[in-house]
N, C-alpha and C positions, 0 to 999 in steps of 0.2 A: 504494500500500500504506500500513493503517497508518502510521503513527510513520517512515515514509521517502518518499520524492523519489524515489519509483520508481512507473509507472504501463506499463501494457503496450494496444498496439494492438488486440490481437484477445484479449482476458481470457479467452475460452470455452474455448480453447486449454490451458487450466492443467489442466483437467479432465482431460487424459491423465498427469498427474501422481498419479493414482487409481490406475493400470495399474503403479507403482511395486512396491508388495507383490505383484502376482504376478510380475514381472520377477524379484523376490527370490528367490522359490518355483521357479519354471521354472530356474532358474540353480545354485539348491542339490540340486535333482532327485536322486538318485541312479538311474543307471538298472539294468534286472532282473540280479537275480543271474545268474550262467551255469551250463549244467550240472555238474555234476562228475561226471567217467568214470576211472575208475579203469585206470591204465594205468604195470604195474608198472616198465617200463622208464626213463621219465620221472624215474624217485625218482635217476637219473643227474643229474640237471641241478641238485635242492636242494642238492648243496652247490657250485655254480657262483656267486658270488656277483654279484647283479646291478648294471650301469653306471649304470643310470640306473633311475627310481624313477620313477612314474607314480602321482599322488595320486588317493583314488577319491573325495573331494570339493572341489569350487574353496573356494578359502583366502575365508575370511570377508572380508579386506580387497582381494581380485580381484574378489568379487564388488559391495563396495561400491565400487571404482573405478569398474565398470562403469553399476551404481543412476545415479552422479553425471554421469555423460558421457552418460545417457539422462535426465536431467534437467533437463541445461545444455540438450540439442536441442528438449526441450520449452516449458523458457522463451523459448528464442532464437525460436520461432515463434509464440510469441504477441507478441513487436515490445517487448521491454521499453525504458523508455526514463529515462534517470536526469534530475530535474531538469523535468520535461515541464510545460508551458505549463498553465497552471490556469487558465483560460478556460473563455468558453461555450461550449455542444454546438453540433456545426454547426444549421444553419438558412439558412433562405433568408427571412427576417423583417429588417427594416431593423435596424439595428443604431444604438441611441443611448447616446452615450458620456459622464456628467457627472463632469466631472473640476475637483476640488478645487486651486484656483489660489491660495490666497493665502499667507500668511508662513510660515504651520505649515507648506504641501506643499514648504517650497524644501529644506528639509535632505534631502527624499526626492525629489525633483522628478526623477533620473534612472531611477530604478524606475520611478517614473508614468511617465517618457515610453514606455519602453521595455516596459511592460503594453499600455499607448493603440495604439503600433506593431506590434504582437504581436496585438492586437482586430483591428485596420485591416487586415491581411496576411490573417488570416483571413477578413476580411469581403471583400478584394480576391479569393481562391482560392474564396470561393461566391458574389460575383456581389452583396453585398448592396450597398444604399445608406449610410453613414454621418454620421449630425449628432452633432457635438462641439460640446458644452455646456461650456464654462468658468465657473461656477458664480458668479466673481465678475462677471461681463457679463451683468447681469438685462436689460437693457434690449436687448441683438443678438435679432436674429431667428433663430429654430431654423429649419434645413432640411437636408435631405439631401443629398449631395453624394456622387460618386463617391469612390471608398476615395484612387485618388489626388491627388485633391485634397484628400480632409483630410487625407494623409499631409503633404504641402503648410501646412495651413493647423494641425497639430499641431504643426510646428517652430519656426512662428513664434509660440507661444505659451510666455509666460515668467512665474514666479508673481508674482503682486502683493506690493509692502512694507506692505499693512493687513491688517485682519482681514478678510474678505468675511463678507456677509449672505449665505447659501443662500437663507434664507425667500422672496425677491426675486424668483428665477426660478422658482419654481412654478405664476406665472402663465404666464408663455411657455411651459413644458414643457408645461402644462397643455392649454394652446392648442395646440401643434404634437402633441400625443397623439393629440387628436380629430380633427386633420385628418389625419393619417397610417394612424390606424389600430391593429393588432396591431403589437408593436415586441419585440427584445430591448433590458433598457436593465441597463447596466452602470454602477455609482460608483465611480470611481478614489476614495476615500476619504483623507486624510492622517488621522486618529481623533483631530482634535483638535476639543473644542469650545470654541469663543471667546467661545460665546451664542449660543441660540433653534437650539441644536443639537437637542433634542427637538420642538422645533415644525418641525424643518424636515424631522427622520424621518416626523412624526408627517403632516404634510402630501406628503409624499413618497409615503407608503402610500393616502391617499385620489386621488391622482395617478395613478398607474399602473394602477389600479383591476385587478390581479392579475395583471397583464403579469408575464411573467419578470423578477426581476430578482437583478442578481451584483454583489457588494461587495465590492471590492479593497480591503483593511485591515493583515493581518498579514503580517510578514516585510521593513516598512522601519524605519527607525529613528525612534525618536518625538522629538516635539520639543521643543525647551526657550528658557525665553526669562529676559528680565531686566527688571525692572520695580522702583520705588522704588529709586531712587539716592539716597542720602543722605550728605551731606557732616556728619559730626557733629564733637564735637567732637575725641576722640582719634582717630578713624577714619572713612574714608569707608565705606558698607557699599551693597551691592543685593543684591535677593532674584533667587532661582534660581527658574524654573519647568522642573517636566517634570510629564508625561502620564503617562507607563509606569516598570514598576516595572526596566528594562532597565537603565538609566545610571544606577552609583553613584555618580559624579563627576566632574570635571574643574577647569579651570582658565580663570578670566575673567583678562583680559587689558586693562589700562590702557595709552593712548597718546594724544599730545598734539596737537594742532590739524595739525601736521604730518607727523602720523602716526610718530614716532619712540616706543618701547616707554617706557612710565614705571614700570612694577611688575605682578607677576601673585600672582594671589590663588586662592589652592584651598578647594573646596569638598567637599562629601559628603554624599549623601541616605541618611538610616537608610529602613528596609525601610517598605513603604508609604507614604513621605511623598513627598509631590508639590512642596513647598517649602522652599528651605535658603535659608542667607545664606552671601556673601563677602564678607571687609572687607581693605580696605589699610589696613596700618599703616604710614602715612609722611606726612613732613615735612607740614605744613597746605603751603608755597610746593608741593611737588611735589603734592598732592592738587587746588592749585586751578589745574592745570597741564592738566589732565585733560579732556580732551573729546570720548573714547568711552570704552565698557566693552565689552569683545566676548567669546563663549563660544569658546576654541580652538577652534578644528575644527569648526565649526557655522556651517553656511553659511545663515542665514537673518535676514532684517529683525527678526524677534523675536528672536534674540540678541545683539541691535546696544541697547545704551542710550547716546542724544547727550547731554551737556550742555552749557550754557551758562554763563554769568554767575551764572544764577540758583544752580547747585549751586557757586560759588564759596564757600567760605566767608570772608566779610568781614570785616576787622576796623573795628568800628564804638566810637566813642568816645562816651559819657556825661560828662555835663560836668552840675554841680547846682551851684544858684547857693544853698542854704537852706546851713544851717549845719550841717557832719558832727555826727551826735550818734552815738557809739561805743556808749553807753551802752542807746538803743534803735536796734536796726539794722530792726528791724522796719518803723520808722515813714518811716524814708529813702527817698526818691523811686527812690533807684538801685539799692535792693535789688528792687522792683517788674520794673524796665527791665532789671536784671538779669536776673532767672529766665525773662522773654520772651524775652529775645533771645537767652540763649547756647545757646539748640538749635539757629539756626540762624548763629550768625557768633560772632565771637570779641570780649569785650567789654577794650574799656580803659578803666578809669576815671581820670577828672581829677579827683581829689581830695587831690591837692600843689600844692598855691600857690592863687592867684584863679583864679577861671572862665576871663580873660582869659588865664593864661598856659596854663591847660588847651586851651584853644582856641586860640590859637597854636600850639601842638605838635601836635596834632592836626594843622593845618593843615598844617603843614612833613612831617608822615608823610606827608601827600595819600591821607589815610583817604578813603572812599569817603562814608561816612557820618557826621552826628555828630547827638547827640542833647542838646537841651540843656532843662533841667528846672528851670522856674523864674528863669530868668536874665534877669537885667532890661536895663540898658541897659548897651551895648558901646562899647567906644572907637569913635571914626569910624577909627582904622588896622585894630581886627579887621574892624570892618561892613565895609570896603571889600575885605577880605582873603575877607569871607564873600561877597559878592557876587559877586567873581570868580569862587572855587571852587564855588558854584551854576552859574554862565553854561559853567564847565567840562564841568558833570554831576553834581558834588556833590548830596547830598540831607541837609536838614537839616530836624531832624523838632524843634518847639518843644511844651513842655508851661507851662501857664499856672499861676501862683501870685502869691502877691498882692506880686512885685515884678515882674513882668511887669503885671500891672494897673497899678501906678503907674506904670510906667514911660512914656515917650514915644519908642518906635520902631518905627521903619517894615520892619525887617527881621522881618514877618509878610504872610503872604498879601493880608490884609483889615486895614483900619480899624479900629482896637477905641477903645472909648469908656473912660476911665478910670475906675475902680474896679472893682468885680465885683459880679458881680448874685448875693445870696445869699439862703439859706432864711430869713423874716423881715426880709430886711432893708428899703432902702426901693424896689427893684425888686425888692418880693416875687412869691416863689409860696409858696402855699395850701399846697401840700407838693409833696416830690419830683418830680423831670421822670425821666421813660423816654425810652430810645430810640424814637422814631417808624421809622428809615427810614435806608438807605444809598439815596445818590444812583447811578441806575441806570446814568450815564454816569462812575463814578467808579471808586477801584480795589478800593473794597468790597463793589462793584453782588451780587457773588454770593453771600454771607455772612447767614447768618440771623440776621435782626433779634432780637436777646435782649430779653425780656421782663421779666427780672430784676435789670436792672442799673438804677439810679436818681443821678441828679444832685442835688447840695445847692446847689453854687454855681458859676460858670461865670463868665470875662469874655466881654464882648458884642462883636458886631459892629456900628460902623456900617452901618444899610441903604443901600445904594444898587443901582444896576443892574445889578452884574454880581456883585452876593451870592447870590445863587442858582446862578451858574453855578458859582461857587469852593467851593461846601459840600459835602462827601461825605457827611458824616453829621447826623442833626437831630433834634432833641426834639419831643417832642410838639406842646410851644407853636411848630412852626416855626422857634426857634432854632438857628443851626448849632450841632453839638459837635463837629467836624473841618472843618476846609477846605485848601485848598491850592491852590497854581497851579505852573505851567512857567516857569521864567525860565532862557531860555536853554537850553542840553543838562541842567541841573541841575531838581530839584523843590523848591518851597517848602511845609512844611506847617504845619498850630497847631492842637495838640489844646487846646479850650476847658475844658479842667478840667484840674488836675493830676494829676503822675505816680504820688500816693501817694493816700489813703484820706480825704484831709480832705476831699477837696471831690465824690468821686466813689466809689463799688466797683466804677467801669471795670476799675480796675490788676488785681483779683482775679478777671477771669472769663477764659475761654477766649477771646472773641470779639478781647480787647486784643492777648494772643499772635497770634492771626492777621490783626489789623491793621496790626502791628508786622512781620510776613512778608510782607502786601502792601506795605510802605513798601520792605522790603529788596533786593524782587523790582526795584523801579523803578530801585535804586541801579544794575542791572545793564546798564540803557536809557543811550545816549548819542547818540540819533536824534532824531529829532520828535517829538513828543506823542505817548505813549498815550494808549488812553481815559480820557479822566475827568481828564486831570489837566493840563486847558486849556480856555480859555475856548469851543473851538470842539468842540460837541460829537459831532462825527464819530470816530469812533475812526482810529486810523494803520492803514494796511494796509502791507504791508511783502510783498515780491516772492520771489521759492524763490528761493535760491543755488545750492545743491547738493542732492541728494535722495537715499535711497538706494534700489537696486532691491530685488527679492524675495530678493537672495542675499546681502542686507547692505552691498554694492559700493557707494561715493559712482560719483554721476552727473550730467550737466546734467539738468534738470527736465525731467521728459514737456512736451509739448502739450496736456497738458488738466490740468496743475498749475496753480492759483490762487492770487494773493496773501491772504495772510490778516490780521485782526487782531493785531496789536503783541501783545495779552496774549492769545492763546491757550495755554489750556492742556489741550485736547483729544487725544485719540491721533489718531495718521494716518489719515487717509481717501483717495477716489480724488483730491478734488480738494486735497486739503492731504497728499498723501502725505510719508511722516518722511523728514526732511533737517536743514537748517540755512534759514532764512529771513533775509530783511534785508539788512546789509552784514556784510563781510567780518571787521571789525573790530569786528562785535557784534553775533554771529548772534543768532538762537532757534531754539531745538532746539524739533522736534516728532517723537516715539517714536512706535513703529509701536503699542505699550500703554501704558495707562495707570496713575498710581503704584497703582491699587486692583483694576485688572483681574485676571483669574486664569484658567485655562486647565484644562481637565480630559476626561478619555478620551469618546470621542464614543459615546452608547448608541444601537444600534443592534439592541436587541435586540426592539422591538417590531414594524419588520418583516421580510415573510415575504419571506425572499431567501436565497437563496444564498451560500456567502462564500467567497474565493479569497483566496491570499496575492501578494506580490510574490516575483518569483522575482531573484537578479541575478545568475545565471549562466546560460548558455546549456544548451539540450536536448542529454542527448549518445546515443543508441542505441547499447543493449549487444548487439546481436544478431551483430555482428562478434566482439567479444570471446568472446560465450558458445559460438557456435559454433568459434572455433577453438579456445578451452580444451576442448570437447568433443574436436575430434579431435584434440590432444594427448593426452587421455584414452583416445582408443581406439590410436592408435598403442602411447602405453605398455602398453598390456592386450596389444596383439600381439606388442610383445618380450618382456611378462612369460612368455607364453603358449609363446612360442619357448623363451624359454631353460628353463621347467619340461618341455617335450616335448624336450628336447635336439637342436634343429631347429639354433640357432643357433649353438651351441656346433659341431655340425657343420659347418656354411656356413662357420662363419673357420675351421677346420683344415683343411677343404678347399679355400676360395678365399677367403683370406687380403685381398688386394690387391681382387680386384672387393667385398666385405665392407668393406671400409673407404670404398671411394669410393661403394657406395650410402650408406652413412652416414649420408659427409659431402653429397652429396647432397640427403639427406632434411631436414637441418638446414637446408640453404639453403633448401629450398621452404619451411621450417617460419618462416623469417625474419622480417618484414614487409617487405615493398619500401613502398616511397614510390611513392605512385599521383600521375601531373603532371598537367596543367592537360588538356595534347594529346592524353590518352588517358580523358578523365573525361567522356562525353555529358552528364551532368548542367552540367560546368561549363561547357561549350560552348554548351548549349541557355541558361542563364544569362546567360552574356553575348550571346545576341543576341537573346533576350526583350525589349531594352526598352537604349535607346540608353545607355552607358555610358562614362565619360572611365577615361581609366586613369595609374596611375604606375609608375615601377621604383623598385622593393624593391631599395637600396640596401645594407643590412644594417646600417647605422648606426642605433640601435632612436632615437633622439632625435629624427634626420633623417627619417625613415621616419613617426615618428608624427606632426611636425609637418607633413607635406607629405599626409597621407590626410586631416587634421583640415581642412587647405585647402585639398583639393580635394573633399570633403564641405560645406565651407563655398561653393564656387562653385556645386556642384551646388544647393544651396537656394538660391543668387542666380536661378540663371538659373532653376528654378521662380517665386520668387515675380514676376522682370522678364519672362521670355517664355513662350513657349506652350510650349518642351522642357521636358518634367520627365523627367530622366535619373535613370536608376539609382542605386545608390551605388558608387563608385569602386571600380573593383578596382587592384590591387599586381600587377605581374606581373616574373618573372625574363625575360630576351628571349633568352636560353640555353636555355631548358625551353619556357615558355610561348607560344601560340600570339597573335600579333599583329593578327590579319588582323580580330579580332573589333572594334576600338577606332579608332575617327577618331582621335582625341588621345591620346598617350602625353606626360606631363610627366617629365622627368626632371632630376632634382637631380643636382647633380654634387657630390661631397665630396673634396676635396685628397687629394692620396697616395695613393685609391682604387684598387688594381688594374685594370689593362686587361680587358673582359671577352675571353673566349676570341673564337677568329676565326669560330666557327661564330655566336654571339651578334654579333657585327660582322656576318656575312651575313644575316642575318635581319633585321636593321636595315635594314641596305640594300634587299631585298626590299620590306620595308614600306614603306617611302618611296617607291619607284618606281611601288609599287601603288597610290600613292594616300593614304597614311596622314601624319600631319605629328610630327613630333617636335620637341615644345618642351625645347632646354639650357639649365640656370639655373646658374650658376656661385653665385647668392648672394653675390658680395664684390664689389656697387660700392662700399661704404662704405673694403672695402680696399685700394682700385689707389692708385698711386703718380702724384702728379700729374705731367700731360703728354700728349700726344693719345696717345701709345700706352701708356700705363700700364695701360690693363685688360687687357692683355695681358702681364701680365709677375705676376701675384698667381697663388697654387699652383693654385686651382682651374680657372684659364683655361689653363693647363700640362698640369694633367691633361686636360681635353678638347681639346686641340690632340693629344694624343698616341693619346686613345679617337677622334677624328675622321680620324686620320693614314693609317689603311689603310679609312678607309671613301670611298665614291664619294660626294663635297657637291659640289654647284653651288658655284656663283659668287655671292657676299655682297654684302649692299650694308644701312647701315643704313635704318631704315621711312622712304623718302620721304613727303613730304606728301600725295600725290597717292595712296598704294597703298589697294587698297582694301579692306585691314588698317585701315584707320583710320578704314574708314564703315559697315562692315559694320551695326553697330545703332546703335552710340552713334558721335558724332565727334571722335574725339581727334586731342590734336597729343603725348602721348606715351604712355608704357605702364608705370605706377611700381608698382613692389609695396611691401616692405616700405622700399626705396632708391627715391630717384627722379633716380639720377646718373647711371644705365648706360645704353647702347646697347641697343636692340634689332634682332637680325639677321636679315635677310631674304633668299631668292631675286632675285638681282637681276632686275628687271623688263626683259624685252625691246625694245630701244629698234625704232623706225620703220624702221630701216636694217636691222637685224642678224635678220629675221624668219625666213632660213635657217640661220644659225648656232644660232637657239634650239634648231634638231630635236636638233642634237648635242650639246646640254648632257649632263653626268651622271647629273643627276637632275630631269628635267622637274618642274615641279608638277601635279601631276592635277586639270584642272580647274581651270586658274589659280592652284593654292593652294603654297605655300613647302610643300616638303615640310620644310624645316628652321627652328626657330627660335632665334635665341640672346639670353639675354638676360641681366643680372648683379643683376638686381633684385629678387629673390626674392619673386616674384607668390607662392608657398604659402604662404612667413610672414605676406603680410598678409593671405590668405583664407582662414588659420586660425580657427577660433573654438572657443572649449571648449563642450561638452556643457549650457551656460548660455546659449548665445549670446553671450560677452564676445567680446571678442578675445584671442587666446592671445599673440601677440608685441605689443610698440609697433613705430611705425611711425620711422623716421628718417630725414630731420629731423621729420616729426608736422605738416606742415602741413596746413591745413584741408582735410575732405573727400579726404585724400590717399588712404583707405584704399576710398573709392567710387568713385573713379576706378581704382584697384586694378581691384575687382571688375570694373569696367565693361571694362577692360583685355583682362580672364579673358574675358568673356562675346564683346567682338569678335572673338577669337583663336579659340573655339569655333564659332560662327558664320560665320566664318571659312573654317577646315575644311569644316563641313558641305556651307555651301551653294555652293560654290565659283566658278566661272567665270555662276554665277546672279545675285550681289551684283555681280561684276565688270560686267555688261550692264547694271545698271542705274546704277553710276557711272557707265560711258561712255553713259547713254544720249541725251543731247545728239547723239554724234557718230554713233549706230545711226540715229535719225532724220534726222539727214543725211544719211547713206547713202542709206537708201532713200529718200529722197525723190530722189535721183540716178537 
């Protein structure tokens, strides 16, 4: 319907809702008058006055009771259904599914799964074939596959931490179109476009060439990201992105290399604006502390901004060896160096005392940077003091003037030959030099060469052989005007002209400020050579640290992450997906966007498709509800109806007592009883459709939901490792519920838990005699008390010594080496889940001698298998996983691989079950072929 989440089975059905108006009419009837016979005796009876009063038309609101209860039965048969699955029409047409995988889909990634699952079930219930397109994996091959294999191969897909290219798979779709055929094809859509969102609709529609197609769009939540981090100077600030006009605001959230909180900063979008700012206002020490921004409550790689060194804001010292003139501040070297640099770091100037003593304090600060303008020659105690703090990482940025010309020192990159080559002079030029050229292996390589900036006068470089390699930047005539080199973790550089207007109009163009941000950026390096700024012109490639997935989460580095270049400054890709690069102690951040990128609502109106929203609650059919409100309706119409005919008022003055007990009676039928598992053909036929692991429903909601989340996580093990692809777990009570459907019952055990009743203890026992295994998990190895018999003394191994105490157990023994529990698929020598300290307990195994004693055990194994298991390790904590695919608990102690041996644990113990005294013959099969060869 309209404007509601109501949808009905059989719609035709409403048309009896047309018969309403005469139902009205028929009911308001009046029927024919009677005759009147005049019969004078009768005139005895008028002044008789009458008991009860019979009305000659039904009361307006009887009759409208009744409209309503013939209403409710006509809706209830046409199947209404609240909530209902907004999919495709059936069909018996392959069904292909392109589903939107990358940063934008993660903050809705549980919708999408749960639409994809909802397609897939469908397409399983008619029979169709299903190919699942993940839109970022241009390069897979499309094909068809049974519904439950991609149910299978839909779980293990998790959104990417980049932007994806759609445009990319249009050729494979393209391709597997023609070879397929007529298709339905469906878009799980996130509506975000990141770029070449219109070329990829637009190729999208010439693709399908009018095949059906259905757009899943509306009804998740849109998404938002963070781009342009800015450390300025009273505040650090980033820009908000959203898509939809939905989210008025929130809250970014700062925290430090260690993940401990540093400050959070609110935001808010006015009405149609797609882009806001948030700034922290604190301390510059607490702002350069900083090394994520994240959006609360936004689970995705785009609301993740990393920084580095580079968003440090630095404080860099100016040091000018010319003489302060107060008088023109205009003409001072340091007012230039000034206005560049303090956007991006914080300036100190050395202008109390000598150059020398400026530059000694600087030094003792262990400023990162220092800048020195003009300044000639240094004592041999600073130079040695500067050459240190170079070799440390230091970076010292020199500006030339004519006491740097006369001077004689070697604390410059390159050899310079004394005096200065000026306009006229006797190493004339004819007139001004231009910038020629940044050197492509340097750290200007990317920067556009300005056209308008001109040189008067310059000191020169001795040529020799590795002058070419030290020059970043060069004039026309081939002269360097910048060079530099690496010494040691630090960089040397020498701009060949000065920091003010005499000798250049460098100081006044934009190009100076962003050469002075490439100087800053390097201050941030304390590894090997970046490009450009060493003799060897290879650039540094530097290794992933950490990286993060699609949902924001730090991670080790996929298998097909790449080392990248030192000065990257590109957004993430597949092979450079965003993380932290390099070493530990001076990563590089690479962000899933970039500081200029922008994000905007995806137009999808140019093709001709169908569109569906996301649903995230489940289908619920009112046709129970509608019909029993109907026949509460009619029941009330028949005591209205009583008590106006004075029927009823009769029945209790004459049978008082039987009148009360139909009553009460009628209200219990009117009740709802609880329909159980034992008496439901539907859930019976359910569970034995398709092989399914089960748990007990403990009723502790914590315990309960981490042990479904882990035994749904095992279920996907043992799909993607063997040929079972099992159900999804059901919860069963062992009081109500019928057992007999389930090889494997896991059960948690929680301290202090009530004993179940004894009939729930019988049924237990039943099960296990029948064949069935029940694995006990007390979950506290972590809490026994040290000593061989300590795990037997913590509440929970109490409680189950006392739920075990009137049930019939075999005889125990922990998993020898030898049982064939521990070879069934994988070979283990234990069985660790979330702990890997506890015992696991077994049927003891029949020795050689005792093969008549076995008949009399308690409880045989069916088929060689332990009907009982115990174990204190809590196998469900560690095969938990969230709805992400993370892990929901840590593991303890968390050693390597702990948590796949886990699983692998789960999957012997299942296997186990099943195939019973079958795996047994093939362990002893050594001793089988002995035999018979006897």
């Amino acid at each position: 319907m309209a404007g509601l989440p109501l949808s009905f089975a059989e719609p035709l059905l409403l048309i009896g809702l047309v018969s309403l108006p005469v139902l009205w009419w028929l009911l308001r009837v009046m029927p024919p008058r009677p005759r009147r016979v005049e019969f004078p005796p009768t005139r005895l009876l008028f002044d008789i006055a009458p008991k009860e009063e019979t009305p000659s038309r039904t009361p307006w609101w009887l009759t409208l009771l009744r409209l309503a209860a013939a209403a409710l039965v006509i809706l209830a048969a046409a199947g209404p259904i609240w909530n209902p699955q907004t999919g495709i029409a059936a069909s018996k047409l392959p069904l292909v599914v392109l589903l939107d995988d990358g940063w934008s889909a993660a903050a809705s990634w549980d919708a999408r799964i749960k639409a994809a699952d909802e397609l897939i079930t469908d397409a399983n219930a008619d029979r169709r074939g299903v190919a699942l397109v993940p839109l970022s994996e241009a390069a897979r091959d499309i094909t068809l596959m049974p519904a439950g294999t991609a149910r299978v191969a839909l779980r293990q897909l998790a959104p990417k931490p980049y932007s994806i290219d759609r445009v990319e798979t249009l050729t494979a779709l393209g391709r597997f179109l023609k070879s397929t055929g007529d298709a339905d094809l469906v878009w799980l859509s996130d509506g975000v476009d990141t770029g070449r969102g219109s070329e990829f609709a637009e190729g999208l529609g010439k693709v399908i060439e009018g095949r059906n197609l259905t757009i899943y769009s509306d009804g998740a939540p849109s998404a938002q990201a963070l781009v342009a981090a800015e450390n300025a100077a009273a505040k650090m600030t980033v820009k908000v992105l959203r898509t939809g006009s939905g989210i008025a605001g929130g809250t970014v959230r700062a925290v430090d290399a260690k993940g401990s909180p540093i400050g959070e900063a609110r935001y808010t979008f006015r009405p149609e604006e797609r882009e806001t700012e948030a700034a922290f206002d604190l301390p510059v020490e607490l702002r350069n502390d900083i090394a994520r921004l994240e959006i609360a409550g936004e689970r995705s790689a785009g609301a993740v901004q990393l920084l580095d060194r580079r968003w440090r804001r630095r404080a860099i010292g100016v040091v000018s060896g010319s003489s302060a003139d107060t008088a023109q501040p205009l003409l001072a070297s340091t007012f230039y160096l000034s206005r560049a640099l303090s956007p991006f770091a914080d300036i100190r100037l050395g202008d109390r005392g000598s150059p020398q003593q400026a530059i000694a304090q600087f030094l003792d600060q262990r400023l990162p940077m220092i800048v020195m303008a003009d300044v000639g020659t240094v004592s041999p105690e600073i130079r040695d003091r500067l050459n240190a703090w170079i070799d440390q990482g230091g970076v010292l940025v020199r500006f030339a003037g004519p006491r740097l010309a006369q001077a004689d020192d070697d604390l410059v990159p390159v050899k310079l030959r004394k005096g200065g080559r000026t306009l006229g002079g006797s190493l004339t030029w004819e007139k001004p030099q231009h910038m020629a050229s940044f050197a492509a292996d340097g750290p200007f390589a990317s920067l556009t060469v300005p056209k308008d900036i001109t040189v008067s006068r310059q000191v020169l470089a001795e040529p020799d052989a590795v002058l070419a390699t030290k020059s970043w930047a060069s004039l026309e005539d081939g002269t360097p005007l910048v060079t530099g080199e690496r010494r040691g973790k630090g960089v040397l550089s020498l701009f060949h002209v000065g920091a003010d207007m005499r000798w250049s109009d460098l100081p006044m163009s934009g190009t100076f400020v962003e050469m002075l941000r490439r100087l800053i950026d390097m201050s941030g390096y304390t590894s090997t050579p970046g490009p450009g700024v060493a003799s060897d012109p290879k650039a540094e490639m530097v290794a992933p640290l950490r990286t993060l997935d699609g949902f924001g989460a730090f991670g080790p580095p996929p298998s097909t992450a790449k080392p990248m270049p030192a000065d990257y400054r590109d957004r993430g890709t597949a092979d450079h997906p965003p993380g932290f690069y390099g070493t530990a102690e001076s990563p590089i951040a690479v962000n899933t966007l970039a500081s200029a990128d922008r994000i905007a609502p995806l137009d999808t109106s140019g093709l001709k498709a169908q569109h569906a929203s996301y649903t995230n609650t489940e289908p619920r059919d009112l046709r129970g509800i509608m019909l029993s409100t109907a026949l509460a309706l009619f029941l009330i119409d028949a005591i209205v109806v009583a008590m106006l005919g004075g029927g009823l008022a009769a029945l209790i003055r004459r049978r008082a007592a039987p009148a009360v007990l139909a009553f009460a009676f009628m209200l219990a039928a009117m009740a709802p009883s609880p329909t159980r598992a034992q008496n439901n053909d539907e859930y019976a036929i359910r569970a034995v459709s398709q092989t399914r692991l089960a748990y007990v429903v403990t009723g502790n909601a914590d315990v309960d939901a981490i042990v479904k989340a882990g035994m749904s996580g095992l279920t996907l093990f043992l799909a993607q490792r063997t040929a079972l692809e099992a159900g999804d777990p059901v919860g069963v009570d062992p009081a109500r519920d019928e057992l007999a459907f389930f090889p494997l019952i896991y059960w948690p055990i929680v301290p202090g838990a009530p004993k179940p009743p004894q009939d729930a203890i019988n049924k237990i026992d039943a099960y296990m005699k029948q064949g069935g295994t029940v694995v006990f998990d007390t979950r506290d190895a972590v809490e026994a008390p040290p000593g061989d018999n300590g795990g037997a003394q913590t509440p929970a191994m109490q409680t189950l010594r006392e739920l075990l105490s009137t049930l019939d157990v075999p005889e125990l023994e922990p998993v020898p080496r030898e049982h064939v529990l521990t070879k069934t698929f994988y070979l283990l020598r234990d069985f660790p889940g979330r702990f890997n300290s506890g015992q696991t307990w077994v049927e003891t195994l029949p020795r050689e001698d005792d093969d008549e004693e076995a008949a009399q055990r308690p409880a045989r194994g069916g088929d060689g298998v332990s009907p009982i298991i115990i174990t204190s390790n809590d196998l469900a904590g560690a095969w938990a996983i969230r709805p992400d695919g993370q892990p929901m608990l840590p593991l303890t102690p968390g050693e390597p691989r702990q948590r796949e041996f886990a699983f692998r644990a789960g999957v012997n113990i299942v296997m186990y079950t099943l195939t019973g005294n079958y795996k047994a013959d093939q362990v002893h099969a050594p001793a089988l072929i002995e035999r018979l060869g006897q």
